[in-house]
ROSE-4610 file (N, C-alpha, C; in Angstrom, 1 decimal, always signed):
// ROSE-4610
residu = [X/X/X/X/X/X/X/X/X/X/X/X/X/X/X/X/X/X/X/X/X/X/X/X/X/X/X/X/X/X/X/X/X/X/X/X/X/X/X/X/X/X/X/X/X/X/X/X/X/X/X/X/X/X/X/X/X/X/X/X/X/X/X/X/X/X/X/X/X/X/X/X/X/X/X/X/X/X/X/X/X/X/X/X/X/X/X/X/X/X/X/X/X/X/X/X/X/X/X/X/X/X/X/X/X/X/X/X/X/X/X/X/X/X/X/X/X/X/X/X/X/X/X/X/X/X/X/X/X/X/X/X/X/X/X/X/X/X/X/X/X/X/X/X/X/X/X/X/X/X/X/X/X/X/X/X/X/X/X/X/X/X/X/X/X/X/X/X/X/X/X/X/X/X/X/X/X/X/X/X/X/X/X/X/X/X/X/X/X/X/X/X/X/X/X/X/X/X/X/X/X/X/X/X/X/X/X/X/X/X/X/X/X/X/X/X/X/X/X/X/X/X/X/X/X/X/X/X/X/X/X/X/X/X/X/X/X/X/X/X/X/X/X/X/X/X/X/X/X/X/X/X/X/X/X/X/X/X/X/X/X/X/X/X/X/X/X/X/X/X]
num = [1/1/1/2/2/2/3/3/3/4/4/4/5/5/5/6/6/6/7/7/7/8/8/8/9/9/9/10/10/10/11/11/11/12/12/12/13/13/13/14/14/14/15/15/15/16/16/16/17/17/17/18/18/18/19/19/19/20/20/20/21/21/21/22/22/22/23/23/23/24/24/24/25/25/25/26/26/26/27/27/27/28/28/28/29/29/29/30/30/30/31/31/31/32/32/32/33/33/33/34/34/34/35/35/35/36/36/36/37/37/37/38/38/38/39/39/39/40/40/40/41/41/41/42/42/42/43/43/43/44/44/44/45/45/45/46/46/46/47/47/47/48/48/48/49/49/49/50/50/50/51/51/51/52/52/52/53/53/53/54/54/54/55/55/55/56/56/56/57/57/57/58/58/58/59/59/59/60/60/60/61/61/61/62/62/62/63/63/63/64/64/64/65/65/65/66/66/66/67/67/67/68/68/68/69/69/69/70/70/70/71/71/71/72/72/72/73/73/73/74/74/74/75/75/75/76/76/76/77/77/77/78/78/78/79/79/79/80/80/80/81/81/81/82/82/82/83/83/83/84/84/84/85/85/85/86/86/86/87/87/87/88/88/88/89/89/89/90/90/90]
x = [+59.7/+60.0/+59.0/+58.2/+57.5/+57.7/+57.7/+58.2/+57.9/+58.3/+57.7/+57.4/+56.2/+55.4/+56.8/+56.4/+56.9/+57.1/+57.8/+57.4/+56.7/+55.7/+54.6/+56.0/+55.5/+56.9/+56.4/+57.4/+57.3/+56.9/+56.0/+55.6/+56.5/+56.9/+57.5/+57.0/+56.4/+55.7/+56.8/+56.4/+57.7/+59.6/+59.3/+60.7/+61.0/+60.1/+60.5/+60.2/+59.4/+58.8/+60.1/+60.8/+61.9/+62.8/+63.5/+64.5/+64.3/+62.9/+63.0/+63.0/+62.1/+62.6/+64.7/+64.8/+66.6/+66.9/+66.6/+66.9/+66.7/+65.6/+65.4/+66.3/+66.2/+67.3/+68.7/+68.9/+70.4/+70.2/+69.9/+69.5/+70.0/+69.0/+68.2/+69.8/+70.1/+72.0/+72.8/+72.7/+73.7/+73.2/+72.1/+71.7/+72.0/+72.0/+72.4/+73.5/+74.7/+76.1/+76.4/+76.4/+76.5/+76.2/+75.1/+74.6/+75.6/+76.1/+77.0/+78.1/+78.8/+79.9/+80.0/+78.9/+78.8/+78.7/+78.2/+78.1/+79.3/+80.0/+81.5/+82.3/+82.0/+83.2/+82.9/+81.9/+81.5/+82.0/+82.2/+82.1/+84.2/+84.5/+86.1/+86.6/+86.4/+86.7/+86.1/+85.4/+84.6/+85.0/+85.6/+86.6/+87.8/+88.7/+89.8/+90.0/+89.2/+89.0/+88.9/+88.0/+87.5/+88.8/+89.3/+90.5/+91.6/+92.0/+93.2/+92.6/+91.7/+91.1/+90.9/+90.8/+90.4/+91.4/+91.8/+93.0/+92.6/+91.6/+91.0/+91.3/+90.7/+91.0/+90.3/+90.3/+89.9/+88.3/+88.1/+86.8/+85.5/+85.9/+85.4/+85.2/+86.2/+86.4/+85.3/+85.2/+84.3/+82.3/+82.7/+81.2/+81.2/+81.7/+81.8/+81.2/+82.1/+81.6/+80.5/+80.0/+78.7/+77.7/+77.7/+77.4/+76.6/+77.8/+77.8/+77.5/+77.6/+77.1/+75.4/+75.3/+73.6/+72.9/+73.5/+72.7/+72.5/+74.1/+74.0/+73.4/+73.3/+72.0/+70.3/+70.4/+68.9/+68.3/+69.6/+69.3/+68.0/+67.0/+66.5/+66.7/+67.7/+68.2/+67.4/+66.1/+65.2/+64.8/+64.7/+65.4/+66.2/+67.2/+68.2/+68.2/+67.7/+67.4/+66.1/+64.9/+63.7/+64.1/+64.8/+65.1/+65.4/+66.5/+66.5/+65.8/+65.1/+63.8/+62.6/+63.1/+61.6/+61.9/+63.0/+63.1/+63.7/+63.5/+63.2/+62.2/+62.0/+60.9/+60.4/+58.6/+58.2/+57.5]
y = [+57.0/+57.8/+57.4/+58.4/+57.8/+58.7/+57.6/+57.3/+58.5/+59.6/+60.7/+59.8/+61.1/+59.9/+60.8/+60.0/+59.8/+61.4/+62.0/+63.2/+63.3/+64.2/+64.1/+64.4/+63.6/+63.5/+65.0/+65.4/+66.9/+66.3/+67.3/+67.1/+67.5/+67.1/+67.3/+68.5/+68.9/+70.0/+71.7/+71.9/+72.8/+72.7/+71.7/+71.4/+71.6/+71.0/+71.1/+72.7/+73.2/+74.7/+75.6/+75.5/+76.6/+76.4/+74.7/+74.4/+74.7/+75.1/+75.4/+77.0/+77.4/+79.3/+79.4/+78.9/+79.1/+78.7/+77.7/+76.9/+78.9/+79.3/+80.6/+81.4/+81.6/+83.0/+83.0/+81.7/+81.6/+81.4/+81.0/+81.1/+83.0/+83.3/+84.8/+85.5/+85.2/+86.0/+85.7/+84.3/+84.0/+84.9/+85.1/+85.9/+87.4/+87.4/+88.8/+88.8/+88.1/+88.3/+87.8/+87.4/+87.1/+88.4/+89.2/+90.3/+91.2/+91.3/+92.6/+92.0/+91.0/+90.8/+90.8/+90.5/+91.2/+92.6/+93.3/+94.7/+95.0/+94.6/+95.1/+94.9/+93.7/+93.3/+94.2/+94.3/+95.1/+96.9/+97.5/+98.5/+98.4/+97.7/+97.9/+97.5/+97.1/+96.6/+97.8/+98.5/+99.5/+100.7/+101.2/+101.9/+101.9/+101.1/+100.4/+101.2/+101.0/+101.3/+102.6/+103.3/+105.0/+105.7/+105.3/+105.5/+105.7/+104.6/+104.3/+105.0/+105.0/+105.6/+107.4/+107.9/+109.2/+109.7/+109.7/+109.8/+111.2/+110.9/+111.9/+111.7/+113.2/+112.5/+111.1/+110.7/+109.8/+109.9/+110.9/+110.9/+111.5/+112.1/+112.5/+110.5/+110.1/+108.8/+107.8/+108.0/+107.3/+107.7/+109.2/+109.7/+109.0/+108.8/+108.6/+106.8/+106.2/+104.7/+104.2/+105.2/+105.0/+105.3/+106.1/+106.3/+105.8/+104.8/+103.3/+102.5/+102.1/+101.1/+101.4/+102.4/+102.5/+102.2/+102.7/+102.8/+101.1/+100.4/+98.9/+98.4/+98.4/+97.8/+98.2/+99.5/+99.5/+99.2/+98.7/+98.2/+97.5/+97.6/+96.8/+95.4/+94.5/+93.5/+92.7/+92.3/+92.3/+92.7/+93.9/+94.5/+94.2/+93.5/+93.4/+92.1/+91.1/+89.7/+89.6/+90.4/+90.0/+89.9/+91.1/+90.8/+89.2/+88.6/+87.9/+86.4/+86.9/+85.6/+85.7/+87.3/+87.7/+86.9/+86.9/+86.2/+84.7/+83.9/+82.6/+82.0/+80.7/+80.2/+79.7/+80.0/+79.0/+77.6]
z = [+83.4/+82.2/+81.1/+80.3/+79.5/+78.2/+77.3/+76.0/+75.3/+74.6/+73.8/+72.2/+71.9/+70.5/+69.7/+68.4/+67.2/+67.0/+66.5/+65.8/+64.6/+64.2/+63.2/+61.8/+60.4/+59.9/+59.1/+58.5/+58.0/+56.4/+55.8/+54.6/+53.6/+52.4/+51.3/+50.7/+50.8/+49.9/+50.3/+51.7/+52.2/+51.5/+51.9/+51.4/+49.7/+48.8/+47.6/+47.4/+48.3/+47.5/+47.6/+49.4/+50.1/+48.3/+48.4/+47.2/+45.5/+45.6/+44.3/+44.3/+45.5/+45.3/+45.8/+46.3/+46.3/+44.7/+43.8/+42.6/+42.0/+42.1/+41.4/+41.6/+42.6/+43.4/+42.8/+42.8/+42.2/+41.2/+40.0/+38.8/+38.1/+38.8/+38.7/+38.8/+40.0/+40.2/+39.4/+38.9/+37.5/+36.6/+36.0/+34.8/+35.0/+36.8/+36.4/+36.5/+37.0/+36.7/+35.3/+34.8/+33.3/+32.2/+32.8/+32.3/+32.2/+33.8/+33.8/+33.2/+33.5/+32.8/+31.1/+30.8/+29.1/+28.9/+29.5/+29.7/+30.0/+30.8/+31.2/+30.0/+29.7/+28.0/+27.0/+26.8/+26.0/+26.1/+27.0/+27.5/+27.5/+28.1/+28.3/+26.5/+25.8/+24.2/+23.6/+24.0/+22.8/+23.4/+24.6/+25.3/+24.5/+24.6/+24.0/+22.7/+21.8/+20.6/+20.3/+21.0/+21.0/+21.3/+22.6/+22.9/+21.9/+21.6/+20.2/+19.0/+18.6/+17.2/+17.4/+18.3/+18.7/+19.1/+20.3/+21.0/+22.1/+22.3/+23.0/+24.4/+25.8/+26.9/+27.1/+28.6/+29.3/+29.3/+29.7/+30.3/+28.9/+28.2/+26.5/+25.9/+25.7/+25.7/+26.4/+27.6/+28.4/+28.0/+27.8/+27.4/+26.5/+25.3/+23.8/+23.8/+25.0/+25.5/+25.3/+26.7/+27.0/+26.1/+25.4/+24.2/+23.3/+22.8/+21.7/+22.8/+23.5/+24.7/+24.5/+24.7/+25.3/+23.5/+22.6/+21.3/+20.6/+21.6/+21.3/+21.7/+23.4/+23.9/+23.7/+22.8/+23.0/+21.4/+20.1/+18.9/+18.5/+18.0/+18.0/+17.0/+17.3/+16.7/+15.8/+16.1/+15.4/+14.2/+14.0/+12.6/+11.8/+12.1/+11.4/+10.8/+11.9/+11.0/+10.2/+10.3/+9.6/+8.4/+8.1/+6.3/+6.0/+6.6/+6.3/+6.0/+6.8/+7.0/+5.8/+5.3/+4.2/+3.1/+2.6/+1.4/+1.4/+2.5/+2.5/+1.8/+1.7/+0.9/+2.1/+1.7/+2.8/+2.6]
């Protein structure tokens, strides 16, 4: 019976690259569940409110949602703080 050689050892470089694109992948899925789950909070609380304050149907209500959802997310927030920054001292 003769001896099998060594196996040639595997390089590090594979291995760190696979572990850091998974380190991404999952990263990337948090951000996007975090995303929707603010979107969802946002959207079921500002429902909530249209609802009780209007008293309109369900679905009027839901348009009305989406609505203020889309005009919040597309704010440009920015705006809103430069003022503050203009009359700082520099």
């Amino acid at each position: 019976m003769n001896p099998q050689p060594p196996a040639p050892g595997i390089s590090r470089i594979p291995r760190v690259l696979v572990a850091a694109i998974a380190l991404a992948l999952c990263a990337l899925s948090t951000f996007a569940l975090i995303q929707a789950g603010v979107f969802y909070f946002i959207y079921t609380s500002l429902f909530g409110r249209v609802t009780e304050l209007t008293g309109l149907d369900v679905w009027v209500s839901r348009a009305i949602t989406l609505a203020l959802c889309a005009l919040v997310w597309c704010l440009p927030w920015h705006l809103l703080i430069l003022p503050l920054f203009g009359s700082a001292k520099r």
